[in-house]
C-alpha positions in Angstrom: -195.1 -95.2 23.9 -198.3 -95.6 25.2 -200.2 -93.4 22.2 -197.8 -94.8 20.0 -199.4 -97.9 20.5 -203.0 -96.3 20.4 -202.2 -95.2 17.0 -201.1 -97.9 15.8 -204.4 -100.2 16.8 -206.1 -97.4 15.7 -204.5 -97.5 12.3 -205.6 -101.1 12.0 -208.8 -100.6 13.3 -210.1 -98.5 10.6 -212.4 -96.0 9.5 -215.3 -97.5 6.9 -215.5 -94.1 5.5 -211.9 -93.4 5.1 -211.7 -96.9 3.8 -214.0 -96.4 0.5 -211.2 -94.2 -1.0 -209.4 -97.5 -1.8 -211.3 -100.4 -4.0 -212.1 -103.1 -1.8 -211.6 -105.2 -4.7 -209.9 -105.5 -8.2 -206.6 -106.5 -9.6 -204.4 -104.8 -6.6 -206.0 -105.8 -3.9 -205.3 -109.3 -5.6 -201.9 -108.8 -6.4 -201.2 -107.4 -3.1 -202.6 -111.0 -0.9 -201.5 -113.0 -3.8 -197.8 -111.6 -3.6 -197.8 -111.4 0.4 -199.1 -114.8 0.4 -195.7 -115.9 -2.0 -193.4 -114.6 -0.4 -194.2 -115.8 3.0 -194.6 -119.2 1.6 -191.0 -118.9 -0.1 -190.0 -116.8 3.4 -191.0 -120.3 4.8 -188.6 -122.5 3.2 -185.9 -119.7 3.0 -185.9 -120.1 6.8 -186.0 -123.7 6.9 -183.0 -123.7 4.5 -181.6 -121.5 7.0 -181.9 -123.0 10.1 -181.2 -126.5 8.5 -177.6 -125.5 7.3 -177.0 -124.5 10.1 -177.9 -127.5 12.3 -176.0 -129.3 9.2 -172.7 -127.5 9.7 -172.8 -127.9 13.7 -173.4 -131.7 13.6 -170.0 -132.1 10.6 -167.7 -130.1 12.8 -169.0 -132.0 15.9 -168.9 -135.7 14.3 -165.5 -134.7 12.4 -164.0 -133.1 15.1 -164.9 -136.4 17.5 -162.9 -138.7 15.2 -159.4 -138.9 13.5 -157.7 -141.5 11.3 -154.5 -142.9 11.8 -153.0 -144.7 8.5 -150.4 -147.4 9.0 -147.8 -147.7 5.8 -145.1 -150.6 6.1 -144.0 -153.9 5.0 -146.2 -156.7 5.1 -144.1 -158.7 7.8 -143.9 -155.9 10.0 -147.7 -154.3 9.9 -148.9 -156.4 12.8 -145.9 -155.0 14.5 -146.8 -151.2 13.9 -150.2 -151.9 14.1 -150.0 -153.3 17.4 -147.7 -150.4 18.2 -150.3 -147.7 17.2 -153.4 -149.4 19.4 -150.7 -148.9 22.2 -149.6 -145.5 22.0 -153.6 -144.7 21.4 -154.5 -146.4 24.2 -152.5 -144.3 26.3 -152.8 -141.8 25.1 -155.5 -138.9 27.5 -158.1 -137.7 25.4 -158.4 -140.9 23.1 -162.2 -142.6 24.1 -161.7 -145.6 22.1 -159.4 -146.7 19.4 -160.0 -149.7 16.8 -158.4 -151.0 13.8 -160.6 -151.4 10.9 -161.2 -154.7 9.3 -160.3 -155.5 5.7 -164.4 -155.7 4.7 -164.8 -152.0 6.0 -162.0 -150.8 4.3 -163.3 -152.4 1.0 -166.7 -151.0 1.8 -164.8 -147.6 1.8 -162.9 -147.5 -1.4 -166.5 -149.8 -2.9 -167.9 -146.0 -4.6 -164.5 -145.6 -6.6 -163.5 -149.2 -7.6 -166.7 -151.6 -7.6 -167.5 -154.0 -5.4 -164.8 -156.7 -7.0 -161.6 -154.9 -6.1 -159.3 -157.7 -5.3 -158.4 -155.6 -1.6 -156.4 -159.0 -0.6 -153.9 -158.6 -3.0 -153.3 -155.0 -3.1 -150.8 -153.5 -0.5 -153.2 -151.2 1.5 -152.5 -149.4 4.7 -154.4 -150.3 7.6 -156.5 -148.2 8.7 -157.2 -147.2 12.9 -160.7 -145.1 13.7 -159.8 -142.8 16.7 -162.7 -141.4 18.5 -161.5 -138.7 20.9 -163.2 -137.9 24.0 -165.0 -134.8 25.3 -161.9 -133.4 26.4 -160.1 -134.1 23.3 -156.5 -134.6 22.4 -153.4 -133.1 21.5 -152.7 -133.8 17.3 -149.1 -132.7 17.8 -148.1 -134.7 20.6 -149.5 -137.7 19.2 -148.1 -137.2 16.0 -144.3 -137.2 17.8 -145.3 -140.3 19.9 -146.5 -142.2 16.7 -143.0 -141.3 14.6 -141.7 -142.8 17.6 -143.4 -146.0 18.5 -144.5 -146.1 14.7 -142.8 -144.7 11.8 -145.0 -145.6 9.0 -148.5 -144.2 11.3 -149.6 -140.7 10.0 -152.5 -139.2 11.9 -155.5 -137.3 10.0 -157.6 -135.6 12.5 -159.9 -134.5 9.8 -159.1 -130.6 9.8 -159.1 -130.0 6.2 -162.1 -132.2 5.5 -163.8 -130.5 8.1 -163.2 -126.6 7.4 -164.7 -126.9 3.8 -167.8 -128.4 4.6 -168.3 -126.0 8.0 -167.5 -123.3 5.4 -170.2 -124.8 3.0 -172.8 -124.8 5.4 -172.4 -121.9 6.4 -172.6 -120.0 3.1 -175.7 -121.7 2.4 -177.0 -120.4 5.8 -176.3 -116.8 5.0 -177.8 -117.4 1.5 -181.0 -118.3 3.3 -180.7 -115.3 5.2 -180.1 -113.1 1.9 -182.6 -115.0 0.5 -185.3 -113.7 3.2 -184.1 -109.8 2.6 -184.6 -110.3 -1.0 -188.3 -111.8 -0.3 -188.9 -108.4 1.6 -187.5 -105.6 -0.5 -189.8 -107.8 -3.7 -192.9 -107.9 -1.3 -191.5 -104.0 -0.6 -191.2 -103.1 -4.4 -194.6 -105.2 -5.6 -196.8 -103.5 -2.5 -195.5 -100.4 -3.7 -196.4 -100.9 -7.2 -199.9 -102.2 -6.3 -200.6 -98.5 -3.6 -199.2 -96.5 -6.8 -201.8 -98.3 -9.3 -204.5 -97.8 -6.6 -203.5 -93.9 -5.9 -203.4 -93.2 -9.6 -206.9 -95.3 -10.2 -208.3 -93.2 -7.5 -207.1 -89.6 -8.6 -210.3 -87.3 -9.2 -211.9 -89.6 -5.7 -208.7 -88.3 -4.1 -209.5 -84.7 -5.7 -213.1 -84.5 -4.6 -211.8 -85.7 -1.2 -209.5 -82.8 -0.9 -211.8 -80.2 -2.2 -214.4 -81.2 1.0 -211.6 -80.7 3.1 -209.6 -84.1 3.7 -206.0 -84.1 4.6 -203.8 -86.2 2.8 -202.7 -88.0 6.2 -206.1 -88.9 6.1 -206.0 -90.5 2.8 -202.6 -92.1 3.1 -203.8 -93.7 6.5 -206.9 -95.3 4.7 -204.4 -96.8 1.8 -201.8 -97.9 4.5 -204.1 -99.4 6.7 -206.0 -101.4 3.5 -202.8 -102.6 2.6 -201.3 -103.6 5.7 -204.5 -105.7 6.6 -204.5 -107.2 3.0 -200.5 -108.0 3.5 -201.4 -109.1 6.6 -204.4 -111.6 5.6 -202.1 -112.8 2.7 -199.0 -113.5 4.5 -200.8 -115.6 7.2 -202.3 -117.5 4.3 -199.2 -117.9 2.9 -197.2 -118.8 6.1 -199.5 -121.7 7.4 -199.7 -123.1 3.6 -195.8 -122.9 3.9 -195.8 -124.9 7.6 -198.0 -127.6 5.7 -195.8 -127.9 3.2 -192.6 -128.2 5.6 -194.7 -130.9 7.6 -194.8 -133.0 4.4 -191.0 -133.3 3.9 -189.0 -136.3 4.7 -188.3 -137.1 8.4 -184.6 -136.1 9.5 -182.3 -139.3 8.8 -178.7 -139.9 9.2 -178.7 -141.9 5.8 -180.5 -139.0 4.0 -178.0 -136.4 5.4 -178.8 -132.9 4.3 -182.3 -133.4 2.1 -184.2 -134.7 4.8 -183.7 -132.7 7.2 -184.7 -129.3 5.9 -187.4 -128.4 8.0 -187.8 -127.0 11.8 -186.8 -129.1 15.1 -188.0 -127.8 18.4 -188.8 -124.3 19.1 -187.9 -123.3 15.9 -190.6 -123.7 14.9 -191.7 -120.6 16.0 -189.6 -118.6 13.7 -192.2 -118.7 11.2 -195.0 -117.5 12.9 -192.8 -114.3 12.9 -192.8 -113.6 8.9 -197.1 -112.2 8.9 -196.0 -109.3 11.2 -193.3 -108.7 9.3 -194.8 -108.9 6.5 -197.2 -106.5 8.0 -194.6 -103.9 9.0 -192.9 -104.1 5.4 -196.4 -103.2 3.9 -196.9 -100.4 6.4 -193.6 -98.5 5.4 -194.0 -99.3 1.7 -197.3 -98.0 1.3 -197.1 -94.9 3.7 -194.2 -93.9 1.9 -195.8 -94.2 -1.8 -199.0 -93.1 -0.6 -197.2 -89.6 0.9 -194.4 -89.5 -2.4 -197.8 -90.0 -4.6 -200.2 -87.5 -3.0 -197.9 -84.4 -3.2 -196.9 -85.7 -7.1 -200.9 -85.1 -7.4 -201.9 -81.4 -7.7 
């Protein structure tokens, strides 16, 4: 483990003279920081998606799983009767934190996005409407349900299952598409790295010739190649990662009102998930290379 390490700093460290068989300059080692540098930046906010979605889908099942709705259908003369019945049974019921029936003005302000602001509520005959908020412990849906069609025949209790389950399901698909998102990233930083060591092997032919008629190996030649393009990977994807961090620092503030938009960015440690994506940058360009350095050299006779 110990020389494996060795190696490795080795590698990085470099040899100047093994390091003029690849052009310090020209269009790949531009191509190589510029697309390193991308794709961390996109890596950036593919993470950020990621990790937001996921915050997103714990807080719905957590707020929608804390509260219920129970909806109160009956004559006019005998709602204050069932309503007064529901409170009850909620009241005793373990598991229930607190229980409240919902005023006429909230219950306009809820049907307000389909039917204006001028819908005559007064006049229309509209269940009531009780906001259950259970407690840590929770309750049990089922037993509640048979005490309401007991103490309340027109009460019908929606503990929000199949409004929750979509939107847990939503945000979660959007958190693995973040995650695909970042393997995508890699295997295009993978296939343009690999595109940019072929261009530079081919450019470099008859210096790779010479290099083996003095007696170079061609482990000795891939190294140098690997090595450039690891460092310029490197150099690119740090560039590109910190330009991505600024760029998540800009973004709107998380806020309740603003829901899911504004609050794609990192909380707390996570933000030290980026700081991950030069090194793996890194490791991506090591493979890529060494392996199109080692298929290209024994293509060249």
């Amino acid at each position: 483990m110990k020389a494996r390490l060795l190696g490795a700093a080795a590698l990085l460290a470099g040899d100047s003279k093994a390091d003029r068989v690849v052009p310090p300059s020209g269009f790949t080692a531009r191509l190589t920081v510029f697309t390193s540098a991308a794709m961390a930046f996109l890596a950036v906010f593919a993470l950020a998606l990621s990790l937001a979605t996921g915050r997103l889908a714990d807080r719905w099942s957590d707020q929608l799983a804390r509260s219920s709705t129970v909806r109160i259908s009956a004559p006019e003369d005998q709602m204050p009767i069932q309503e007064a019945a529901v409170l009850e049974v909620l009241r005793t019921t373990p598991g229930v934190a607190d229980a409240r029936l919902m005023s006429r003005a909230e219950q306009a302000a809820l049907l307000e996005p389909w039917f204006g602001p001028d819908l005559p509520i007064e006049t229309l005959p509209i269940p009531s409407l009780v906001e259950v908020i259970e407690s840590e412990a929770g309750f049990d849906p089922d037993g509640l349900r048979l005490r309401l069609a007991a103490e309340a025949p027109g009460a019908v209790l929606d503990d929000h299952t199949r409004w929750r389950r979509p939107l847990v399901e939503a945000a979660g698909r959007l958190r693995a598409f973040g995650l695909i998102a970042i393997g995508l990233i890699a295997l295009s930083t993978a296939a343009m790295i690999t595109l940019a060591a072929n261009a530079a092997l081919a450019a470099n032919a008859r210096v790779i010739g010479v290099l083996r008629l003095v007696g170079a190996q061609d482990s000795y030649i891939a190294r140098a190649f690997v090595r450039r393009f690891t460092n310029r990977t490197l150099s690119g994807a740090t560039v590109g990662t910190v330009a991505g961090l600024i760029a998540i620092m800009f973004l709107p503030a998380a806020d309740e009102q603003g829901g899911f938009l504004t609050g794609l960015g990192f909380q707390g440690w996570h933000w030290l998930w980026p700081l991950a994506i030069p090194p793996l940058a890194a490791i991506t360009a090591f493979w890529a290379t060494r392996l199109a350095a080692i298929r290209t050299l024994r293509g060249l006779t």
